[in-house]
ZADO-1210 file (C-alpha; in nm, 4 decimals, padded with zeros to 6 digits):
<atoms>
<atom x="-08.0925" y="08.1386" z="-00.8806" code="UNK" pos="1"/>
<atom x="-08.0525" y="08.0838" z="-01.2637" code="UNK" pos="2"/>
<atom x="-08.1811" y="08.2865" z="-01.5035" code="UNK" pos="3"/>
<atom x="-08.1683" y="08.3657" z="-01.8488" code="UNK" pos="4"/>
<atom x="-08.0767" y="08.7268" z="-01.7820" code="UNK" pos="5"/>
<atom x="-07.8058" y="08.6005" z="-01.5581" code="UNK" pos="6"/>
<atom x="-07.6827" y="08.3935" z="-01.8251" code="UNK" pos="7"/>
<atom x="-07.6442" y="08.7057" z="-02.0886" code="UNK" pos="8"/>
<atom x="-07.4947" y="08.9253" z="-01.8383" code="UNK" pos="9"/>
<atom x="-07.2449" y="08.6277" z="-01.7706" code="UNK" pos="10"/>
<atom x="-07.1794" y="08.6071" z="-02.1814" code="UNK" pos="11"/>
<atom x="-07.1735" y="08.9598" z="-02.1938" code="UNK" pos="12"/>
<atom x="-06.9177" y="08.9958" z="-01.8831" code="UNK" pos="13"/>
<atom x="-06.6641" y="08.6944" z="-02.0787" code="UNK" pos="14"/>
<atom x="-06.6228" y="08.8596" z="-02.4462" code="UNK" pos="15"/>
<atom x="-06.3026" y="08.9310" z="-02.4980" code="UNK" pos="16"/>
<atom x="-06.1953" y="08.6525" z="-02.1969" code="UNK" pos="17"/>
<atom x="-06.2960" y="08.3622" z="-02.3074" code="UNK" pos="18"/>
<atom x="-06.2554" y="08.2284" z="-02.6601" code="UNK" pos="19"/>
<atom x="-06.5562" y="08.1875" z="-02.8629" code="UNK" pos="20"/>
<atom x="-06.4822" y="07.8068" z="-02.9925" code="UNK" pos="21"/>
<atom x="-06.5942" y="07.7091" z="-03.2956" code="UNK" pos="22"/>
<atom x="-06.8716" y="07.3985" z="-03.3698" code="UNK" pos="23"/>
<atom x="-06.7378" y="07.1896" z="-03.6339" code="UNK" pos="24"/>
<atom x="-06.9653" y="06.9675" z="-03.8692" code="UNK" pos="25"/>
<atom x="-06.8989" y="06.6129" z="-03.8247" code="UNK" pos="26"/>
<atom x="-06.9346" y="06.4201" z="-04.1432" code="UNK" pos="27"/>
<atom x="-06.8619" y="06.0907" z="-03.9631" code="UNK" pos="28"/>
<atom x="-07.1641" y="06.1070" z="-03.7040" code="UNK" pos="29"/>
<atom x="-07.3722" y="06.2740" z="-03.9441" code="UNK" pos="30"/>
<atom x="-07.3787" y="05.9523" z="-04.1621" code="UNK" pos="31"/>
<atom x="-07.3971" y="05.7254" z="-03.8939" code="UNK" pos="32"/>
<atom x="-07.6936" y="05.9003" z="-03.7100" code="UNK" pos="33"/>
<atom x="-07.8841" y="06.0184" z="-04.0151" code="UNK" pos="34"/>
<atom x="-07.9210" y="06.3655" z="-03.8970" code="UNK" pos="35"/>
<atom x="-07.6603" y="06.7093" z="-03.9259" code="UNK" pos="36"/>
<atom x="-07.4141" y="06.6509" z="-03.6291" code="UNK" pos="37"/>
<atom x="-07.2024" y="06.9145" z="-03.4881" code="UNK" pos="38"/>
<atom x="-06.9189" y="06.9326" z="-03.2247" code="UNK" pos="39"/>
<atom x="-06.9031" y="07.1799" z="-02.9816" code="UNK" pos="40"/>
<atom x="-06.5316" y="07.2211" z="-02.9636" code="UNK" pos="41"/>
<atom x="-06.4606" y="07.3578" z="-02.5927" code="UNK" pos="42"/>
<atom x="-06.1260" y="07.1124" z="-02.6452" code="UNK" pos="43"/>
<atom x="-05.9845" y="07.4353" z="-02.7753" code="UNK" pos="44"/>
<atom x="-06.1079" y="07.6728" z="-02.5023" code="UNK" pos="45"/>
<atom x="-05.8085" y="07.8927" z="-02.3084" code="UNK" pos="46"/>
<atom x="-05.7245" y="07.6340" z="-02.0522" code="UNK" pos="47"/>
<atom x="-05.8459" y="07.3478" z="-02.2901" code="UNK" pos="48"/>
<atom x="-06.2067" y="07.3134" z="-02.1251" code="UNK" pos="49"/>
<atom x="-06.5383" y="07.5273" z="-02.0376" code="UNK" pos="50"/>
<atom x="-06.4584" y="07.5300" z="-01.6720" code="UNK" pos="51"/>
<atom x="-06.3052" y="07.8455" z="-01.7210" code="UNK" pos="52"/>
<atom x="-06.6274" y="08.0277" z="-01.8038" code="UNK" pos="53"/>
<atom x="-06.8086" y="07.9486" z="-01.4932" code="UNK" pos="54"/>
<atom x="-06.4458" y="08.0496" z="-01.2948" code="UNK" pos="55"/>
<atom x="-06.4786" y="08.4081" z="-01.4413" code="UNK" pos="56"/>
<atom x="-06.7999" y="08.4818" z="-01.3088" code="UNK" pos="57"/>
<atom x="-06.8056" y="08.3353" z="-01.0336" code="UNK" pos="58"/>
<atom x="-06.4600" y="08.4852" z="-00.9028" code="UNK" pos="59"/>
<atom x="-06.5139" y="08.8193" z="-01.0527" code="UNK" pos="60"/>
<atom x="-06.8798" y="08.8194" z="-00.7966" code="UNK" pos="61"/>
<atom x="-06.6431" y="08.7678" z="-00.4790" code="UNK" pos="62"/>
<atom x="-06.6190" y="09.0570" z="-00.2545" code="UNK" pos="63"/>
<atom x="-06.2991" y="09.2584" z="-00.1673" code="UNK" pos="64"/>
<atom x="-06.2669" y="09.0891" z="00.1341" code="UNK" pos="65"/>
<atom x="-06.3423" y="08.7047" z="-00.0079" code="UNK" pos="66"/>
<atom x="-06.0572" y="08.8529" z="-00.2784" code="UNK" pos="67"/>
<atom x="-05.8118" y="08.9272" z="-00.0102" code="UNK" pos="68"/>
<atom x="-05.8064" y="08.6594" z="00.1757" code="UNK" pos="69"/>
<atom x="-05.8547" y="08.3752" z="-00.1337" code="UNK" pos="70"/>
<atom x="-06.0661" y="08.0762" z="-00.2302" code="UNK" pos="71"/>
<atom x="-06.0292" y="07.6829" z="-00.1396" code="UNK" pos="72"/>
<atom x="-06.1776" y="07.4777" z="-00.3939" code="UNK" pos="73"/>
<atom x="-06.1696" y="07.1199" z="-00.5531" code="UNK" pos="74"/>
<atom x="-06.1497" y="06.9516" z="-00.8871" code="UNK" pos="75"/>
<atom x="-06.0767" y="06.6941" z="-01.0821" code="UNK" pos="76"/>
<atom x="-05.8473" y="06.9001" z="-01.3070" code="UNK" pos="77"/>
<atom x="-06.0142" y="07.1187" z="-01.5279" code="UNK" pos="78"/>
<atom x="-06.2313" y="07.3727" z="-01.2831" code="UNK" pos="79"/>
<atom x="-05.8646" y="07.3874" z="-01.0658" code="UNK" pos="80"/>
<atom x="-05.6992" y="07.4744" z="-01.4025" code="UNK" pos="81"/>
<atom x="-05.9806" y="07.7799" z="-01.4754" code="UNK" pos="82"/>
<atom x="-05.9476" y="07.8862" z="-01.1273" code="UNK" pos="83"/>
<atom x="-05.5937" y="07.9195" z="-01.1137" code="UNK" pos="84"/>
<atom x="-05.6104" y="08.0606" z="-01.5001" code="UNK" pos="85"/>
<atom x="-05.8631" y="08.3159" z="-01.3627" code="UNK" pos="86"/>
<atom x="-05.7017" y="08.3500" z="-01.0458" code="UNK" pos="87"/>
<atom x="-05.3789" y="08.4729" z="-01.1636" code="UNK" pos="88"/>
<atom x="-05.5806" y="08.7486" z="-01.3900" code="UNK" pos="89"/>
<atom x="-05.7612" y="08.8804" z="-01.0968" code="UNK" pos="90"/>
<atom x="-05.5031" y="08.8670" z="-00.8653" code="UNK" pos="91"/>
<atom x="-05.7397" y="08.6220" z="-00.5908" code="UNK" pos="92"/>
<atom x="-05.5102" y="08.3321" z="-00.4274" code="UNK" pos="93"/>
<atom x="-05.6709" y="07.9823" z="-00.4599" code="UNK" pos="94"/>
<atom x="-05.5530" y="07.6807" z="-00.3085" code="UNK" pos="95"/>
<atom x="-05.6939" y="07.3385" z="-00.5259" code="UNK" pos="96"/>
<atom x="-05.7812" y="07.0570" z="-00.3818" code="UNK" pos="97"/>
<atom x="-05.7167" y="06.7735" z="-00.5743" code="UNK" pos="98"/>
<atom x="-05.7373" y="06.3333" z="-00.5837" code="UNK" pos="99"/>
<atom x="-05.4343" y="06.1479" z="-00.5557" code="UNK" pos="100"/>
<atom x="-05.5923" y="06.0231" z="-00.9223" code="UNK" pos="101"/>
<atom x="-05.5167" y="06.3569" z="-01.0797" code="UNK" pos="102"/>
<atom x="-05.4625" y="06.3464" z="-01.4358" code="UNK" pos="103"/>
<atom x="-05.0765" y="06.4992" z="-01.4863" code="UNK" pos="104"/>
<atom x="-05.1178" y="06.7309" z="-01.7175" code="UNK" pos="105"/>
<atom x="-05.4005" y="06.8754" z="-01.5030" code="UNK" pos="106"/>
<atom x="-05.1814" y="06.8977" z="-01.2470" code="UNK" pos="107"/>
<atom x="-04.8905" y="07.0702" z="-01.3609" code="UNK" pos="108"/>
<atom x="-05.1360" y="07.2961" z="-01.5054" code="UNK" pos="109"/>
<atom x="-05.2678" y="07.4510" z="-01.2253" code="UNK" pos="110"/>
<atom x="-04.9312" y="07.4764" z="-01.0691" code="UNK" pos="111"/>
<atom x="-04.7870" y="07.6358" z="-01.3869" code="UNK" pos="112"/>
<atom x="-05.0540" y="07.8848" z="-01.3580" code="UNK" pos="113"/>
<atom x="-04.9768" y="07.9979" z="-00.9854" code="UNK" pos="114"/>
<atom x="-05.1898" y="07.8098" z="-00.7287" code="UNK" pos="115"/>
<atom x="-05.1303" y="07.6186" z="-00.4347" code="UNK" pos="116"/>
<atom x="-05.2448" y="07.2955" z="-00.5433" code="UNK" pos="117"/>
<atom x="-05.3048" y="07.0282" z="-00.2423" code="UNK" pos="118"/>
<atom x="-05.2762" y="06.6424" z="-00.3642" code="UNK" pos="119"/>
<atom x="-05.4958" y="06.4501" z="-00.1232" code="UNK" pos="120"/>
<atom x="-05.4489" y="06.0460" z="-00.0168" code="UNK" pos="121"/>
<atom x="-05.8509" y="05.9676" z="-00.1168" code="UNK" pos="122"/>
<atom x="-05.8281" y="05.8126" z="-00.4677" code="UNK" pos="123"/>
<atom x="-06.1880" y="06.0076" z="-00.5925" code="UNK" pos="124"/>
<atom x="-06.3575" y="06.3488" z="-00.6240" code="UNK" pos="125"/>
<atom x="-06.6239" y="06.3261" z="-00.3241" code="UNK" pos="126"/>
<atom x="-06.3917" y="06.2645" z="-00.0292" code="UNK" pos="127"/>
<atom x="-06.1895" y="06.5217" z="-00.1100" code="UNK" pos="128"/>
<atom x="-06.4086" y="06.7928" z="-00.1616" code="UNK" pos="129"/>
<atom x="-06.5382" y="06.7169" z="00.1747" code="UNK" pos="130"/>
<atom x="-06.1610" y="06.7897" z="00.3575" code="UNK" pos="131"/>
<atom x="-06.1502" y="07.0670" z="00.0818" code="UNK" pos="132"/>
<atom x="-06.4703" y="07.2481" z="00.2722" code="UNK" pos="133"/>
<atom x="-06.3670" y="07.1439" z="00.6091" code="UNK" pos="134"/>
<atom x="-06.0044" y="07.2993" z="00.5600" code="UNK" pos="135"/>
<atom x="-06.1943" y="07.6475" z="00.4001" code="UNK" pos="136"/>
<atom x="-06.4069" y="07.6768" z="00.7087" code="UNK" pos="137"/>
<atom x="-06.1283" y="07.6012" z="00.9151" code="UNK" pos="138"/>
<atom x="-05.9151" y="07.8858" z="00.7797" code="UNK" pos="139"/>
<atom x="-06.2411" y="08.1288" z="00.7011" code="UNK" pos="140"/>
<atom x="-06.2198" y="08.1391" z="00.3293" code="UNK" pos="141"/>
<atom x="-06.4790" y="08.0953" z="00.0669" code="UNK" pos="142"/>
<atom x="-06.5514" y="07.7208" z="-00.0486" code="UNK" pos="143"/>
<atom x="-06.5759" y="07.7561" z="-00.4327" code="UNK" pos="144"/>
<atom x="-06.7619" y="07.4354" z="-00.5790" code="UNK" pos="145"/>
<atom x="-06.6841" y="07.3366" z="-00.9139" code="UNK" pos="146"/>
<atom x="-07.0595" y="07.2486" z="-00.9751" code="UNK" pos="147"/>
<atom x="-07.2823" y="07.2666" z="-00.7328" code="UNK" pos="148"/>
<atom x="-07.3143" y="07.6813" z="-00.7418" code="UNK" pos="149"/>
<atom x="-07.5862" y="07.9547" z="-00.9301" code="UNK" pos="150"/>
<atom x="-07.2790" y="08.1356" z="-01.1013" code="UNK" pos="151"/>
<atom x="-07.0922" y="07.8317" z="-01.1822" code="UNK" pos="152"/>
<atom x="-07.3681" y="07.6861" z="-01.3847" code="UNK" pos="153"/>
<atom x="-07.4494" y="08.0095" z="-01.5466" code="UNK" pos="154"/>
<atom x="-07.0601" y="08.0670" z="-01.6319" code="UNK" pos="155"/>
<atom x="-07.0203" y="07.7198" z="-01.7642" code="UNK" pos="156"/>
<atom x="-07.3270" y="07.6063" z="-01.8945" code="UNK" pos="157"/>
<atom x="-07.5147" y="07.8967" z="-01.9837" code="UNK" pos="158"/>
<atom x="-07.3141" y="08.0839" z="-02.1266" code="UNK" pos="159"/>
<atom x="-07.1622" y="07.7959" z="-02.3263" code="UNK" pos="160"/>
<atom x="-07.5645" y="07.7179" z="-02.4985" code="UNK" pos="161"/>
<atom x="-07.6405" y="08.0788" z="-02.6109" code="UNK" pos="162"/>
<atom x="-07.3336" y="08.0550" z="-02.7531" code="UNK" pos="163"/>
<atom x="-07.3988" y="07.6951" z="-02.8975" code="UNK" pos="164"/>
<atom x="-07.7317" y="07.7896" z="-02.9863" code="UNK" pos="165"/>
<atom x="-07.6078" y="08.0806" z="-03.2006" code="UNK" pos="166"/>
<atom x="-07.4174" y="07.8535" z="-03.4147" code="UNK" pos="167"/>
<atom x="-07.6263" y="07.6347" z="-03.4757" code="UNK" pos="168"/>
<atom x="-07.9585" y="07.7545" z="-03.4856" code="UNK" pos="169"/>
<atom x="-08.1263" y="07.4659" z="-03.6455" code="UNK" pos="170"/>
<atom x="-07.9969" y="07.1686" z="-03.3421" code="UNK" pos="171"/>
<atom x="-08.2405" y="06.9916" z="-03.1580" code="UNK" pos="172"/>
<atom x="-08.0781" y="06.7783" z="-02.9658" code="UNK" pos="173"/>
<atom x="-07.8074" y="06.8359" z="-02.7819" code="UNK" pos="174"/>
<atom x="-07.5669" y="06.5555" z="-02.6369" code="UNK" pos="175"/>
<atom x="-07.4038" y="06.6601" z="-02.3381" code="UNK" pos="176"/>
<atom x="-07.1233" y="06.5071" z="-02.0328" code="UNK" pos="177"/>
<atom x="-07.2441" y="06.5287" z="-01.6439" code="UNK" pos="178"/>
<atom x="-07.0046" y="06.4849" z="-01.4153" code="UNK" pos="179"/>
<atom x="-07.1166" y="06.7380" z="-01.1023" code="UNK" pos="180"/>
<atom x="-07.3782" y="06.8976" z="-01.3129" code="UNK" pos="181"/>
<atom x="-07.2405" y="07.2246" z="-01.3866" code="UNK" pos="182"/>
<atom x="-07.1983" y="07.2157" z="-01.7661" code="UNK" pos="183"/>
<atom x="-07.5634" y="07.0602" z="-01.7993" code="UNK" pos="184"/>
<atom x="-07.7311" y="07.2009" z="-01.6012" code="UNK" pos="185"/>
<atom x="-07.6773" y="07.5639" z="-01.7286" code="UNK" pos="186"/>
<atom x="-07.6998" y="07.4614" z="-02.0651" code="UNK" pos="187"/>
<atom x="-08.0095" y="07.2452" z="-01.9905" code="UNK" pos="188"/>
<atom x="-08.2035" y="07.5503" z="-01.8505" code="UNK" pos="189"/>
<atom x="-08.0854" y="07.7523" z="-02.1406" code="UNK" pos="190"/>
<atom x="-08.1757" y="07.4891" z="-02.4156" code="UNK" pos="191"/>
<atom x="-08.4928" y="07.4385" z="-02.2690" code="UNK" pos="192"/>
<atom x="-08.5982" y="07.8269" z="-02.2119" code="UNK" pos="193"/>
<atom x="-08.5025" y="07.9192" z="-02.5694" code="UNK" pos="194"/>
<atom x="-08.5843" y="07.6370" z="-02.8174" code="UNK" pos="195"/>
<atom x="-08.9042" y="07.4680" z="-02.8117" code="UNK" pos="196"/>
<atom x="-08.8533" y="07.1164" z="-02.8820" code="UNK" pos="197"/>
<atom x="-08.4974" y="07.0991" z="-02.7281" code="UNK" pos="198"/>
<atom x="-08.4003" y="06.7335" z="-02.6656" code="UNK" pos="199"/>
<atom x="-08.1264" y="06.6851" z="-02.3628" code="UNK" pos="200"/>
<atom x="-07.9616" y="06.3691" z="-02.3753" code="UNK" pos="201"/>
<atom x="-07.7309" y="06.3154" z="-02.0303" code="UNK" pos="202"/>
<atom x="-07.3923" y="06.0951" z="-02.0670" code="UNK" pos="203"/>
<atom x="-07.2543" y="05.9597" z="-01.7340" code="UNK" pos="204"/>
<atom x="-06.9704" y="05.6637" z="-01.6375" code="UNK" pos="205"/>
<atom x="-07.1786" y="05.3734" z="-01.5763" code="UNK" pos="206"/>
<atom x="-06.9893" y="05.2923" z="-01.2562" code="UNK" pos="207"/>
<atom x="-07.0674" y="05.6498" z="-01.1654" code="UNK" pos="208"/>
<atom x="-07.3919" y="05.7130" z="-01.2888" code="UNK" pos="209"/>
<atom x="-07.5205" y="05.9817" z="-01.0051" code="UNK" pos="210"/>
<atom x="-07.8062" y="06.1356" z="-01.2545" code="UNK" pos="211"/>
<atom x="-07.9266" y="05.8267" z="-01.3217" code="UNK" pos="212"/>
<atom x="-07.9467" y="05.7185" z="-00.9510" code="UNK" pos="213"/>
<atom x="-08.0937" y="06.0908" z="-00.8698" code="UNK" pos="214"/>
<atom x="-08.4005" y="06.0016" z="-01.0860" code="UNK" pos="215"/>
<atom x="-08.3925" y="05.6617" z="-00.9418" code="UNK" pos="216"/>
<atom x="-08.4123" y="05.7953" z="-00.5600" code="UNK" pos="217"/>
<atom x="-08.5912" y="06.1249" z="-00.6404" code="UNK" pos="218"/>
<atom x="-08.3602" y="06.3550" z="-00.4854" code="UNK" pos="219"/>
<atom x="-07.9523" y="06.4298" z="-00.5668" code="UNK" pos="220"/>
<atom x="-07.7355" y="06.1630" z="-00.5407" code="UNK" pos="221"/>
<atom x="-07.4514" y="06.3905" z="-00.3724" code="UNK" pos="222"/>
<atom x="-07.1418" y="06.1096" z="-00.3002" code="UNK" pos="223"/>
<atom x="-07.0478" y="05.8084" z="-00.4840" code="UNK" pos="224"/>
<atom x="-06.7677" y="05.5723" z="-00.4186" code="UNK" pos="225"/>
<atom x="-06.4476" y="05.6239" z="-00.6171" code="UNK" pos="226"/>
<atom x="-06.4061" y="05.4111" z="-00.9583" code="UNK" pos="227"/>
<atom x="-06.0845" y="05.3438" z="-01.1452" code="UNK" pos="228"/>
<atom x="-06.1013" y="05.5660" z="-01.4548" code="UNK" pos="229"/>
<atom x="-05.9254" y="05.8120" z="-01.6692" code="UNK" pos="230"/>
<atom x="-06.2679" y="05.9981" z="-01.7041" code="UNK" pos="231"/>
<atom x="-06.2344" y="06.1299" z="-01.3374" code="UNK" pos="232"/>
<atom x="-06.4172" y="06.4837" z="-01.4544" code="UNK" pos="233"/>
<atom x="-06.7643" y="06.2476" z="-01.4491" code="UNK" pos="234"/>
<atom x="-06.6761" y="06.0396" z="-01.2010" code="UNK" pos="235"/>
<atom x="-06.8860" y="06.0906" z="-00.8613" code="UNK" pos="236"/>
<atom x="-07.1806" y="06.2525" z="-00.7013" code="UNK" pos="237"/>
<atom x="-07.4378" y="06.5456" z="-00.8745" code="UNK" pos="238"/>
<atom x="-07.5204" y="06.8768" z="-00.7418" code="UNK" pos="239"/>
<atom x="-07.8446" y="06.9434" z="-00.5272" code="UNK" pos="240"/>
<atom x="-07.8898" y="07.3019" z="-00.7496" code="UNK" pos="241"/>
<atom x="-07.8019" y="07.0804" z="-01.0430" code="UNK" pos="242"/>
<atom x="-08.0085" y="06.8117" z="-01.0093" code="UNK" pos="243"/>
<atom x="-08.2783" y="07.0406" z="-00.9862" code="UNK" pos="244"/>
<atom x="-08.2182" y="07.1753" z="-01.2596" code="UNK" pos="245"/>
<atom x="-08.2036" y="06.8683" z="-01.4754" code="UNK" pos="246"/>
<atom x="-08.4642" y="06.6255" z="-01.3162" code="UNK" pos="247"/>
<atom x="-08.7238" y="06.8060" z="-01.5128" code="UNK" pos="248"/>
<atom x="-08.4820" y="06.8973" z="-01.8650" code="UNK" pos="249"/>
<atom x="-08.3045" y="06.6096" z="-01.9103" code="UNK" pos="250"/>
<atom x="-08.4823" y="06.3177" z="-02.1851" code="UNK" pos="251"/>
<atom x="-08.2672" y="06.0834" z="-02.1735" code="UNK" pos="252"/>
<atom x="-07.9522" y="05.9886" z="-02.0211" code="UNK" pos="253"/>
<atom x="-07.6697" y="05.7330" z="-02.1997" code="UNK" pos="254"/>
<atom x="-07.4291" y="05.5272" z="-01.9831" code="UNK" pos="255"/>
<atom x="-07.0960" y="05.4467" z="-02.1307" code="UNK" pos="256"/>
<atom x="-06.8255" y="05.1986" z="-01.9705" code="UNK" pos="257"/>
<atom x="-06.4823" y="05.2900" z="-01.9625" code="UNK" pos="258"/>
<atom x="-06.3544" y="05.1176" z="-02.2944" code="UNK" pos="259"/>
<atom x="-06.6584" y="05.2915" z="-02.4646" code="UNK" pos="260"/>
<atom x="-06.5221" y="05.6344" z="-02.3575" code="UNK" pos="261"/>
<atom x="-06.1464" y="05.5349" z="-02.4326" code="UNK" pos="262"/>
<atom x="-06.2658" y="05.4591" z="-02.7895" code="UNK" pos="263"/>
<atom x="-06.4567" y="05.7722" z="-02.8180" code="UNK" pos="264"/>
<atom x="-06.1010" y="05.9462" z="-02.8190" code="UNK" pos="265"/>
<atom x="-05.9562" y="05.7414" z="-03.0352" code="UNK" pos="266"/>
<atom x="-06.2197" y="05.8059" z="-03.2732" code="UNK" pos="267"/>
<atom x="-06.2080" y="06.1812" z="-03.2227" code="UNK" pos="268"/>
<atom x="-05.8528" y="06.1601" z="-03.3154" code="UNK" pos="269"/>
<atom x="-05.9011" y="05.9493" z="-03.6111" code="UNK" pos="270"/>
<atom x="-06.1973" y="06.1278" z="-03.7615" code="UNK" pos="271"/>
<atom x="-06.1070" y="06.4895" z="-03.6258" code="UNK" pos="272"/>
<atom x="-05.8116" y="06.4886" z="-03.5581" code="UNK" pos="273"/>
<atom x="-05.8127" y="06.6149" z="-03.1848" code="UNK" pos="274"/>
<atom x="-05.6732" y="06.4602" z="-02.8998" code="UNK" pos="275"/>
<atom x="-05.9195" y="06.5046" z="-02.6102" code="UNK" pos="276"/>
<atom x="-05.9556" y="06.4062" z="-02.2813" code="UNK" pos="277"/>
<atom x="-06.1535" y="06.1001" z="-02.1799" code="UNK" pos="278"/>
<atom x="-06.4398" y="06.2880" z="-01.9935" code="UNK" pos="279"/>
<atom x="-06.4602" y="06.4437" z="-02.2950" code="UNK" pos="280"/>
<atom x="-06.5229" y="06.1603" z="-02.5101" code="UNK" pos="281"/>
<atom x="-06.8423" y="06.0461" z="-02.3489" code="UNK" pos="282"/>
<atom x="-07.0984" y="06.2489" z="-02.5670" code="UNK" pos="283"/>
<atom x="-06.9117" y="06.0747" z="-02.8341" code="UNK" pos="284"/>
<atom x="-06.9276" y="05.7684" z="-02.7444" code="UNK" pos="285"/>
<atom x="-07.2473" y="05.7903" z="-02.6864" code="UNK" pos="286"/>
<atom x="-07.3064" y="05.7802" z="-03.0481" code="UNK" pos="287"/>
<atom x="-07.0661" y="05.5504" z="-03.1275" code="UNK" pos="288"/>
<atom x="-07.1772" y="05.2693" z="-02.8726" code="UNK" pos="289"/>
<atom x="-07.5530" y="05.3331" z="-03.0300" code="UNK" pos="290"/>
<atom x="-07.6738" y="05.4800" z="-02.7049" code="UNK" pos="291"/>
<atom x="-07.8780" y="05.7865" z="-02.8091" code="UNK" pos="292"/>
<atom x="-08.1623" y="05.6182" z="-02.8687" code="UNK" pos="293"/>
<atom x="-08.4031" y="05.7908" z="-03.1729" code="UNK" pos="294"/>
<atom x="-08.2013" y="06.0900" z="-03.3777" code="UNK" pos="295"/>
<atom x="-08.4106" y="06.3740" z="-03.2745" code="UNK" pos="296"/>
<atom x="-08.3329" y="06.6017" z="-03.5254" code="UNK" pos="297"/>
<atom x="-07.9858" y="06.8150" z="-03.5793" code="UNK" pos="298"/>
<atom x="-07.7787" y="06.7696" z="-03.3131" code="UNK" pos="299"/>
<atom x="-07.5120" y="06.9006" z="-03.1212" code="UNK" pos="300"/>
<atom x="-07.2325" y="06.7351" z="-02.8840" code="UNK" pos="301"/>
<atom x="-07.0455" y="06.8933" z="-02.6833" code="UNK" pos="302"/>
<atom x="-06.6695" y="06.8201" z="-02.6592" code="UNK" pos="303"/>
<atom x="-06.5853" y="06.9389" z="-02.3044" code="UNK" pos="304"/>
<atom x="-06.1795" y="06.9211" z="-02.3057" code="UNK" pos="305"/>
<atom x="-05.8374" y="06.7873" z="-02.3708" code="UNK" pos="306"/>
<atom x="-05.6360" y="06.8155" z="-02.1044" code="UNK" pos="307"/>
<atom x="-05.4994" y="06.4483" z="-02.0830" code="UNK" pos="308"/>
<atom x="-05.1122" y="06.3603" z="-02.0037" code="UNK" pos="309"/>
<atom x="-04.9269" y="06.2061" z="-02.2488" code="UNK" pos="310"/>
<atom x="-04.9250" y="05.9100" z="-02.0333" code="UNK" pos="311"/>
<atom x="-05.2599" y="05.8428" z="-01.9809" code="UNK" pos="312"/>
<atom x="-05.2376" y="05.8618" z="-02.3937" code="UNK" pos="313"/>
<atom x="-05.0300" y="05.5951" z="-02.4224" code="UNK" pos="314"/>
<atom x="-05.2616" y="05.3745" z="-02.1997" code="UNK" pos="315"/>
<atom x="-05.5299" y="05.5121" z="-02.4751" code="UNK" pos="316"/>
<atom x="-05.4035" y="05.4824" z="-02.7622" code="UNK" pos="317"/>
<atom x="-05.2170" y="05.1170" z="-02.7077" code="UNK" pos="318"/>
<atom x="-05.4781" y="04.9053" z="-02.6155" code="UNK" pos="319"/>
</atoms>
């Protein structure tokens, strides 16, 4: 289960492998919000997103044998990137399952760093993590989720708010993307554990909006059809662990359409001067699109990644 000491053993296990990024003040949001904004730049993390974090841990926990023989997995992009990153350092195979939607840059990423990558025919994230854990058990391997796991959300999440929290010790809110669940629901647990007060606002595709349906239904919206988007990484269903974890930490959640995302990253690039990747650009637009509803005090949004093709930028940038 999660924990906060399994967090800080996680933190304690990725000094010196993971970069600490920084969180830059944001004069822009600041004024338009009212309140001391910062961005949590995990853009500029090793493989150019968190999901490396939560690969760490969770590969350095397999055992000798699971080592030997490899992991399956699936992603969207940025948890295949960290596993192969990781995978190469630890010497575990991994074969990545991936949508026939796969950003390119993502893509030759993971192959770049060593790992069998597997481009599927099904166009979204669901279907093809289900043939990615029917071709693991098949072969006997571990199934790695890119969510939907203890270690994974302690890795990503966790480990990413103590670190968050530390640098900026006076944030109250914190503005956060949920694709799976992974990233929010570790930092969620953390956020809410350490600072009383904490305010979690949730920031989903509204054609994929599985948190929102989970509190809808009551229980984890696990599949979702496949959308047309260049914000795959929060595109699709939520995590059972995850959505426990969030259903009672998350107060409020902010559903952005797909030109309110693509304008997040032109903004970021405009005001900040980073080119991220759309997924990323959902806490962003968040604010932008006047979605947070009240200011809740110092706040913090995270900026998740930026690994984006330079192809899908020119779709961006020339509308």
């Amino acid at each position: 289960m999660l924990s906060l000491e399994r967090v800080q053993e996680a933190a304690r296990f990725l000094e010196g492998r993971v970069r600490r990024t920084p969180a830059e003040f944001s004069p822009g949001l600041s004024e338009r919000l009212g309140v001391p904004v910062w961005l949590k730049l995990e853009c500029l993390q090793v493989t150019g997103s968190f999901k490396v974090r939560g690969a760490f841990v969770r590969l350095a926990e397999l055992t000798d044998s699971e080592r030997r023989h490899g992991i399956v997995t699936c992603s969207a992009g940025n948890h295949g990137k960290g596993v192969a990153y990781v995978g190469r350092e630890l010497g575990i195979p991994a074969t990545i399952y991936v949508p026939r939607t796969v950003d390119e840059a993502k893509y030759r990423g993971m192959l770049a760093l060593g790992a069998e990558v597997v481009r599927t025919d099904f166009p979204g994230y669901d279907d093809t993590e289900q043939l990615a854990r029917r071709e693991a058990a098949a072969s006997g391997r571990t199934f790695l989720s890119a969510f939907d796991d203890w270690g994974i959300m302690a890795g990503n999440g966790g480990t990413l708010a103590l670190e968050t929290l530390a640098q900026a010790p006076e944030a109250r809110t914190f503005v956060l993307p949920v694709g799976g669940g992974g990233l929010a629901g570790g930092f969620a647990f953390v956020a809410k554990e350490t600072r009383p007060g904490a305010r979690i606002v949730a920031c989903q595709h509204a054609l994929s909006p599985a948190l929102q349906l989970s509190f809808e239904r009551g229980e984890a919206v696990t599949a979702l059809p496949p959308i047309e988007t260049l914000a795959a990484g929060v595109e699709g269903g939520i995590g059972v662990s995850n959505f426990e974890i969030l259903r009672t930490r998350v107060d409020e959640i902010a559903l952005l359409s797909e030109e309110e995302i693509l304008e997040g990253v032109r903004w970021m690039l405009a005001e900040h001067q980073y080119l991220i990747e759309p997924s990323a650009a959902v806490t962003v637009a968040a604010a932008l699109a006047g979605k947070l509803g009240s200011s809740g005090g110092p706040a913090v949004f995270v900026v998740s990644g930026r690994n984006v093709s330079s192809e899908s930028v020119r779709r961006i940038l020339c509308q």
